[in-house]
Structure formats: C-alpha cells, structure tokens
C-alpha positions in Angstrom: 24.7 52.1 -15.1 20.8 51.8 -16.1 18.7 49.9 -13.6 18.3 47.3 -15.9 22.0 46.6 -16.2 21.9 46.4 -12.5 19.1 43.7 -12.8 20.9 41.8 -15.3 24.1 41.8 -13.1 22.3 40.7 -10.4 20.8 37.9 -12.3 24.3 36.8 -13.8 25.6 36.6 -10.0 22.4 34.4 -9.4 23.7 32.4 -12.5 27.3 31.9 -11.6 25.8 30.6 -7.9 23.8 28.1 -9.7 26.2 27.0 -11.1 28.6 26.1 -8.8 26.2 23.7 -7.0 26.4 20.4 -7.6 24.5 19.5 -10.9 23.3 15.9 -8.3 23.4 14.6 -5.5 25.7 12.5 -4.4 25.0 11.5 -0.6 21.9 9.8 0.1 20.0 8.9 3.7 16.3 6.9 3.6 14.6 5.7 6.5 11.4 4.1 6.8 10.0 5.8 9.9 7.1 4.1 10.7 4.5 6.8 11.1 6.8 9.3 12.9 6.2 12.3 11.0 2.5 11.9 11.9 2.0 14.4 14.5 1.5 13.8 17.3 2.2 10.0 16.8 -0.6 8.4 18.5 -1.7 5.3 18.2 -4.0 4.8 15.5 -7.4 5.4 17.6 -5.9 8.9 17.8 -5.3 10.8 14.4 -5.9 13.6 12.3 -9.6 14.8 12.7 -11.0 15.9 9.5 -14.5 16.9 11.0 -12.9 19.7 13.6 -9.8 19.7 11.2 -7.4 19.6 14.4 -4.9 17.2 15.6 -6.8 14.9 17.7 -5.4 15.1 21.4 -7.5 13.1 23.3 -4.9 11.6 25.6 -2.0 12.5 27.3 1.2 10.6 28.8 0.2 6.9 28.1 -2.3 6.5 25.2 -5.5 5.1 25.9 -5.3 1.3 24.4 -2.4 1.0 27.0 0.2 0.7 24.7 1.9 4.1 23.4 5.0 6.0 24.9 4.1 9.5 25.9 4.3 12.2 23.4 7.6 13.1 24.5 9.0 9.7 23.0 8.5 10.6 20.1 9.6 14.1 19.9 13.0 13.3 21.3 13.0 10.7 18.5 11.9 13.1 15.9 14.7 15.7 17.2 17.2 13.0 17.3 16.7 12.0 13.3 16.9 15.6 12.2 19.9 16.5 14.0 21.1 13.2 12.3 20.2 14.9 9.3 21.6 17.7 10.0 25.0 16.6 11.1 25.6 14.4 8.3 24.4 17.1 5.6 23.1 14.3 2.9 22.2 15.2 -0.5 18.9 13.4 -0.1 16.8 12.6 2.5 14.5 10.1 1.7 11.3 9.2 4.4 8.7 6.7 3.5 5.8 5.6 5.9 4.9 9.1 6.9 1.8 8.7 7.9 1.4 12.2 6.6 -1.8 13.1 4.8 -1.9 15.5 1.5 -4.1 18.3 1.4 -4.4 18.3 -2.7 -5.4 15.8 -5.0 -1.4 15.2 -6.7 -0.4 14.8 -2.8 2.3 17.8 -3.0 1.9 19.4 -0.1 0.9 17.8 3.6 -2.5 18.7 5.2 -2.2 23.0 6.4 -2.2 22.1 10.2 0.9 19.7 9.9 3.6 21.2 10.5 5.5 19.9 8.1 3.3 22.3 5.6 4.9 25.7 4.3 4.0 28.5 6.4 3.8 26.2 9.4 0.6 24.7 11.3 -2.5 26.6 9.3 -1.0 27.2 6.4 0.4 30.7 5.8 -3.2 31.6 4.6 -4.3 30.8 7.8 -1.4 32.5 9.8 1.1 30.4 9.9 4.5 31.4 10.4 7.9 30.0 8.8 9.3 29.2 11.9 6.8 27.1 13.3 7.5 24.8 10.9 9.9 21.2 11.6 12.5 22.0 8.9 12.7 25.6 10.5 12.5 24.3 14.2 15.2 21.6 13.9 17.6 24.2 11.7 16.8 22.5 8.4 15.4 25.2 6.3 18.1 27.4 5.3 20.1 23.7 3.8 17.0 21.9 2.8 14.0 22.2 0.6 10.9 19.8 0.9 8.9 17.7 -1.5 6.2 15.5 -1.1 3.9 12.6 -2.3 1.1 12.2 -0.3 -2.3 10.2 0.0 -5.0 12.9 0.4 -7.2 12.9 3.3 -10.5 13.4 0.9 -10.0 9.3 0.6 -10.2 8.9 4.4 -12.7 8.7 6.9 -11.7 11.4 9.8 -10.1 8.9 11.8 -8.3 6.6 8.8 -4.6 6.2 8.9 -2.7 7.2 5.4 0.0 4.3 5.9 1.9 6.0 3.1 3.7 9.2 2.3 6.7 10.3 0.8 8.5 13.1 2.5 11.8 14.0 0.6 14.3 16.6 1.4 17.0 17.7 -1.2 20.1 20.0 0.0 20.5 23.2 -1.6 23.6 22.6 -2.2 22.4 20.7 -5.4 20.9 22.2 -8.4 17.2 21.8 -7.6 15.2 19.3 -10.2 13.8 20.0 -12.8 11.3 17.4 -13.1 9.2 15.7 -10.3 7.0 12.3 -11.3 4.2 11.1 -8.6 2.5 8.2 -9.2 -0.5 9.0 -12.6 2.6 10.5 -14.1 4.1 7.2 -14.9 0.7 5.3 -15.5 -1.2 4.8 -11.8 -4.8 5.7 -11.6 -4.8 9.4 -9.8 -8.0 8.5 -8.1 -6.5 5.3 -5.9 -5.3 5.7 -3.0 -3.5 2.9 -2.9 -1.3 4.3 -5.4 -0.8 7.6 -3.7 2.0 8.8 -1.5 4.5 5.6 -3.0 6.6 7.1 -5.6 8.5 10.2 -6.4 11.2 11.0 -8.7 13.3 13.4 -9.6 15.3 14.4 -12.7 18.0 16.7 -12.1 19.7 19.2 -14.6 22.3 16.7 -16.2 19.9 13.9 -16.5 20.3 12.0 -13.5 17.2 10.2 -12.1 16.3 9.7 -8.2 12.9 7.5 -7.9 12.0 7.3 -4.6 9.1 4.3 -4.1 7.1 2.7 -1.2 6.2 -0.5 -2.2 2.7 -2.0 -0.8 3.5 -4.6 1.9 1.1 -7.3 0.5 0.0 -8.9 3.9 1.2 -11.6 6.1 1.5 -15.8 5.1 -2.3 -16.4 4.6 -5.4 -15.4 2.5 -7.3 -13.3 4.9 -3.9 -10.9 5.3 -2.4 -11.6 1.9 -5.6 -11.4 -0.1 -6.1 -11.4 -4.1 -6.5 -7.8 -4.1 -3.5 -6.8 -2.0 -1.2 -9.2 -4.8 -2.9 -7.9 -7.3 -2.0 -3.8 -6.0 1.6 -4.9 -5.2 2.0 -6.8 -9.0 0.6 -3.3 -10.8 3.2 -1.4 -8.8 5.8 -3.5 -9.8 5.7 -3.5 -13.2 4.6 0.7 -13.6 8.4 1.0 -11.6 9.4 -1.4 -13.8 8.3 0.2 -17.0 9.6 3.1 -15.7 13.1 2.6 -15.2 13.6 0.5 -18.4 12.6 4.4 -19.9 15.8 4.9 -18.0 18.2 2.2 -18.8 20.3 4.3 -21.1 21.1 7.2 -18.0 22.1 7.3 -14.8 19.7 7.0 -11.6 19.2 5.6 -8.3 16.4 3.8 -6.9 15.7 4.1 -3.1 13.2 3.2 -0.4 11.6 0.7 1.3 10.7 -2.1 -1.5 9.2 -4.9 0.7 10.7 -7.4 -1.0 14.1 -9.5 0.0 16.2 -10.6 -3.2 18.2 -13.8 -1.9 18.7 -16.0 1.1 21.1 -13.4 2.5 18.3 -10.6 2.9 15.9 -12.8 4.9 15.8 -14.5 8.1 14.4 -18.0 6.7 17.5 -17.8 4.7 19.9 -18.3 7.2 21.2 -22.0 7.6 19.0 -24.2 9.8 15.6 -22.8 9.2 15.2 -25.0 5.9 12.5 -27.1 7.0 10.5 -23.7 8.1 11.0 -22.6 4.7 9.3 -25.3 3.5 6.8 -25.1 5.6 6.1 -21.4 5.0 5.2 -22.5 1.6 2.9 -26.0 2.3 -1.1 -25.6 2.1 -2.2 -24.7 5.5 -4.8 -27.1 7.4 -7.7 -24.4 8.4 -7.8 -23.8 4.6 -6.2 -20.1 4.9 -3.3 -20.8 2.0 -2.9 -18.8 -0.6 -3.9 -20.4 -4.2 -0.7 -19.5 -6.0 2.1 -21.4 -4.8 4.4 -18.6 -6.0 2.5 -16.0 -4.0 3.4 -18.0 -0.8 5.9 -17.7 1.9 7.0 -15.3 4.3 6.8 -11.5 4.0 8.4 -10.0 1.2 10.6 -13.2 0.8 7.7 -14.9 -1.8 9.0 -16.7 -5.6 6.7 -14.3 -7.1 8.1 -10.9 -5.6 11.6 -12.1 -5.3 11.6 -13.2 -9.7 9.6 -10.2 -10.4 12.6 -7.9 -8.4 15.0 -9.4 -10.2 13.3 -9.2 -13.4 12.8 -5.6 -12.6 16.6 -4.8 -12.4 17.9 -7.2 -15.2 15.8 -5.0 -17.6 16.8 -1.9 -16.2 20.5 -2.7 -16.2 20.5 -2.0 -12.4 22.6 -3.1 -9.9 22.0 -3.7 -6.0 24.3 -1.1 -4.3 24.6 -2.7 -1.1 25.1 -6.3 -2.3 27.6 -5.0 -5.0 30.0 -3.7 -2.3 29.2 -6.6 0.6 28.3 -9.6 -1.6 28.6 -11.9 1.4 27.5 -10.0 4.2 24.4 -10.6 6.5 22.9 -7.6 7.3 19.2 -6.8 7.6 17.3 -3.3 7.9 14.4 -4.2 9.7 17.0 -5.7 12.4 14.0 -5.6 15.4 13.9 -8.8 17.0 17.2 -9.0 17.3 19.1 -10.1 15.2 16.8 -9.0 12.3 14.1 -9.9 9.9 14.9 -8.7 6.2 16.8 -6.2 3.9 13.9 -4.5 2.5 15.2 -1.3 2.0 17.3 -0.6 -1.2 19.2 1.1 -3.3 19.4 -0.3 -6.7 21.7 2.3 -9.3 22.2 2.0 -13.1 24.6 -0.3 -14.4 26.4 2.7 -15.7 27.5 4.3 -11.9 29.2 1.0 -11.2 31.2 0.8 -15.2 32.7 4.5 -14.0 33.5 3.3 -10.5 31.4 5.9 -8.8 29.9 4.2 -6.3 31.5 4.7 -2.9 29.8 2.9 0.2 26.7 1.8 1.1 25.8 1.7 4.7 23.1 0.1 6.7 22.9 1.1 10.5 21.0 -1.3 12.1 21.4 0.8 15.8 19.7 3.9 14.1 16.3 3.1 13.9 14.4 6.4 15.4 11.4 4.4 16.9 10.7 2.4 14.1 11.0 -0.8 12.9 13.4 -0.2 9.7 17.0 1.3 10.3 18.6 4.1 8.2 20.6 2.7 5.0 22.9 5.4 3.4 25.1 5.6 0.0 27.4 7.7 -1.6 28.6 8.5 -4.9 31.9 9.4 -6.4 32.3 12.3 -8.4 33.0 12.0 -11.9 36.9 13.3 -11.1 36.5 11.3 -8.3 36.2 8.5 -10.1 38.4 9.0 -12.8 41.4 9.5 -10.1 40.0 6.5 -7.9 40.1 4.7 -11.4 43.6 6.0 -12.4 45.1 5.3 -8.7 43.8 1.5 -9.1 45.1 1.3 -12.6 48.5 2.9 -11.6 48.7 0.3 -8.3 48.3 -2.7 -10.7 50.1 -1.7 -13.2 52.9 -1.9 -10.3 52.1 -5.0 -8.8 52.1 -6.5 -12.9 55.3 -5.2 -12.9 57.0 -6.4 -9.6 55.3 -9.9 -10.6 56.8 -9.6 -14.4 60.3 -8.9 -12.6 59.6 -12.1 -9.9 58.8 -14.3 -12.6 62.2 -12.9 -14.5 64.1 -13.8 -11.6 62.7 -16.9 -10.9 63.9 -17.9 -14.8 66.8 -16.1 -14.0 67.8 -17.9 -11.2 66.5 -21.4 -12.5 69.2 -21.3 -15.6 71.9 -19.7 -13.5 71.3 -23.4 -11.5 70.9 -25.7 -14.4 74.4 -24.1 -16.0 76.3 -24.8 -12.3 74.9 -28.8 -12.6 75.6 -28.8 -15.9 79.2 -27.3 -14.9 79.0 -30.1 -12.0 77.8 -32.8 -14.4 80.9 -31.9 -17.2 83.4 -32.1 -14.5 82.3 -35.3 -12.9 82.1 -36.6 -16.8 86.3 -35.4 -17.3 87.3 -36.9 -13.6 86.0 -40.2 -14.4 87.4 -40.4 -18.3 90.5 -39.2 -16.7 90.6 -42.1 -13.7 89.9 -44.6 -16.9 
C-alpha cells in the first residue's frame, strides 16, 4: 500500500470519528460568575497591570480595602465550578462576567499571562506550558475546547476592570462550529468597548445556532446610575440581538446568558404580592430631582416597561420561546437568589419556536444553592434528540390514544347501562299499567 493510501485511510478514520459526534449540543450549563475567572480575584483596586504586564499581587490574606476573602476563597470556588463541569459533562459551558481581558483587538483569546490563554501563563511564545493552564489543571482539556469574546485591555487604563467577557467551553464530543459571530460581525462598532466581550455565537454543522450574550446592566433607579448613555448602550444591544435572531427565525437555536432583564411579575421580587405600592413608587418622580425623564425607562433593575416590552418584542419576532417559563409557567424561582429569597430571573434561555413544535426540549433547571461566589446561580437545559423526541412524541400519542379509548368505552357503558335501566322502568311501568287494568 503506497504512503498516500495510508494517509487517505488515516483521514477516512478521522472522518468516520467526526462523524459519530454529535452534529449539537444538547446539554447546556451558564453561570454568571461575577469576575471569578479574573485571576487572582481581587478586589478591584487590585488587577491586571498593564505597565509591568503582571498580575498585580499587592496583598495577601485579606485585601487591603478590608473587604475580600483570601485568595484561597476563591480558588476553592473556582475548583469547585470545574469539577461541576466536569462531573456533569455539559455540551456547553457558557461563563459571562469574566472579568477576563482580551489580548487582540476581535477579543479571541485572553491576555498571554492569564491562565486561561493557550500555552498557559506567557503564552506558549513566551514559555508557557499546556499544563499550566485551568482547563488542563482542573482535567478539562482532553473533553473541552475554549472560545472567547473578550474586551481588550488596549481600552483600559492598567488598573481598569473589563466587567465583561465571554468565556465559552464546547465538549468534544460535539462536532466543533463552524462559524463563530462576536459582536462587529452582527453590526456593533469593533472599536467600543462597551460592545466587546457580550456576545458570541455559534453555528454548528446542521445549522443549529447557540448565541451566547451579556446584556449591559443599565444602572440602578436614578439618573446619575441609570444615565442617557447607559439606556442608550443597552437599547443598541437590544435590537443588534434582535436583528440577529429574526435572521434566524426559520432554524433552530438557543439563546443563553445573563440578559439583565426580568420578563413578568414572576421573575422579579417587586412582583411578588404585597410590594404593589413599592412598585409604584419605584416608578414616581423622585424629590432630589434624580428621576429618570422617561417614565418607561423607570423602575427597578432590569424589571423597567422599556426593557421588559422590548424583551418580549425581541422573542415574538424571533418565534422564541422562554425555556424555563415553558416548562414551570407558575413557578417562582429567581437566579440572582442572594438576599435570600432572591432578586430576579435574569439569566435565560430563550429557544426557537421550532425545538418546542418537535418536543425536544427536556428540562430547564435553575440551582439557586450553586452560586460559586457570585451573585447569579447556575441555570441548566437539556434537549432531546431528534429520536428522542420522536419516541417521547410517539409514547405520549400511544398513552392518549389509550386513555381516548378507555374514556370512549366509559362513555359506552354509561349509555349502556343508562338504557339497560330505562327498559327495567319501562318493564316496571308496563306491569304496574296490566295490574291496575286487571284490578278494574
């Protein structure tokens, strides 16, 4: 056999692999970590330092402002989420609120000293080694592969916090994509930062879509927080998604992540019964002459008539459907659940109309005692395969049929059983009838 018929055979064997993965994912994990993959975590006087280019350490044990948990907090936080990871083998992993800084322009790979970066802390130009890095470390890199959307650090002074930062990891055992969007692909300007690091998507071989977005938190119940600017940012994001996923309608995808915004009186705390009047008040002019101009753009965080219609809007035109509230339409459950008993359901997936018509969505999940430091909780969904589906589908069909059937049969027995008693009165009735003629 020539050498190149070797090759060839070796490719085919490549081939057949590929294709016994699974064409998409089905299994999907997102947490909002809160700045946990920043390492170390400090607090924010304590960051990345651009002009030495290391990992500022200028504390140790408690951080200087008083406030942080030693370093070793946060490790054994960041160990326990991976092993989560790990043990529950999801398709996708989505993390937003990195805190993670990019070291290109497009955001596609973290700063080279992170260790989050390929060829571990440096860079493998610089030395680094594969195993040095987290995905390595915490057994994650021989099931796992890594993609990113970044804010890059050229936009920050040394010491500036990148409050974005998707981090994204896919298992192998899905056909990798074959498309990735970041943010100037679907119409943000490249060169705002505001933009960067908040959305991600994937297309994968049979047309499946996974967006994963960030959404700007647009500032607390007044105009010095919740400025014109900040509205302005989180509006442009919403309709660019929007636009996006409308391009989309016709297929199948899922959008995921933390989307500050919380649909209905079930996703927020000034929904629950009793706190009407501090709804209302939420949304009155404020005395010291702090309110915000637009009615609609008052009210409590991510619970506003302007975020809440444009949501809505978003997935009526996209033919989506809320995963979560498909499956638990009455249930009270929030994902930033810190104070007890919660704040919001911010964090979301929303899948095409089309997943719920061929009954493939399975659960959706939100775990309000897994939280990994932060102050959102992992939310998790899974997807039936097509067969899956079709069986599920078939079983439900099969089970009604039956229950149609032993109702059918009630209903003939009840008739059954109602003439069988009107012929014994009318037997009753005849008798009574010849008795009396005969006593006359």
């Amino acid at each position: 056999m020539s050498l190149n018929g070797g090759k060839n055979k070796n490719k085919g064997f490549a081939n057949a692999k590929l294709q016994r993965k699974l064409p998409q994912p089905r299994t999907f994990f997102q947490l909002n970590c809160n700045g946990l993959f920043e390492h170390p975590r400090f607090c924010r006087n304590s960051r990345y330092d651009f002009t030495t280019k290391t990992i500022s350490t200028r504390r140790s044990g408690e951080g200087e402002c008083g406030c942080c948990p030693p370093d070793s907090y946060y490790e054994a936080e960041l160990k326990k989420v991976f092993e989560y990871v790990r043990k529950n083998q999801f398709h996708v992993c989505y993390f937003s609120e990195t805190w993670v800084y990019g070291e290109d322009a497009k955001g596609t790979q973290p700063v080279t000293e992170h260790p989050l970066s390929c060829g571990g802390p440096g860079g493998a130009q610089n030395g680094g080694r594969e195993e040095e890095t987290w995905l390595h470390k915490y057994g994650l890199s021989e099931t796992y592969r890594a993609y990113f959307s970044l804010q890059h650090r050229n936009y920050f002074g040394s010491r500036d916090t990148a409050w974005a930062g998707n981090v994204v990891f896919v298992h192998k055992d899905v056909q990798p994509p074959v498309k990735i969007l970041r943010h100037a692909d679907i119409g943000l300007t490249q060169g705002n930062a505001q933009y960067q690091g908040r959305y991600l998507e994937f297309e994968f071989p049979d047309g499946f879509h996974v967006l994963t977005t960030y959404m700007p938190f647009s500032g607390f119940n007044d105009n010095r927080s919740r400025t014109k600017k900040k509205i302005a940012l989180r509006k442009t994001l919403d309709l660019a998604v929007r636009e996006r996923l409308v391009q989309l309608r016709e297929k199948e995808f899922v959008w995921m992540g933390d989307l500050n915004v919380s649909p209905g009186p079930l996703d927020h705390f000034l929904g629950e019964p009793g706190r009407e009047d501090e709804y209302a008040m939420s949304m009155q002019e404020k005395q010291d002459g702090t309110h915000i101009e637009d009615i609609d753009d008052r009210g409590e965080c991510g619970y506003t008539p302007n975020l809440k219609k444009r949501f809505h809007e978003t997935v009526r035109l996209a033919d989506g459907v809320d995963a979560f509230r498909h499956l638990s339409p009455y249930t009270r459950i929030y994902t930033q659940p810190h104070p007890a008993p919660g704040i919001t359901r911010w964090d979301h997936y929303i899948v095409s109309k089309k997943i719920i018509e061929e009954n493939r969505l399975e659960e959706c999940e939100i775990y309000p005692d897994k939280c990994f430091s932060s102050d959102h909780c992992v939310v998790t969904m899974k997807l039936r395969s097509a067969s899956e589906a079709a069986t599920n589908s078939s079983k439900k069909k099969k089970v009604f049929e039956e229950n149609d059937d032993d109702s059918k049969n009630s209903k003939n027995m009840s008739m059954l059983e109602q003439l069988r008693a009107t012929s014994i009165d009318m037997q009753q009735l005849r008798a009574k009838r010849l008795k009396r003629f005969a006593n006359q």
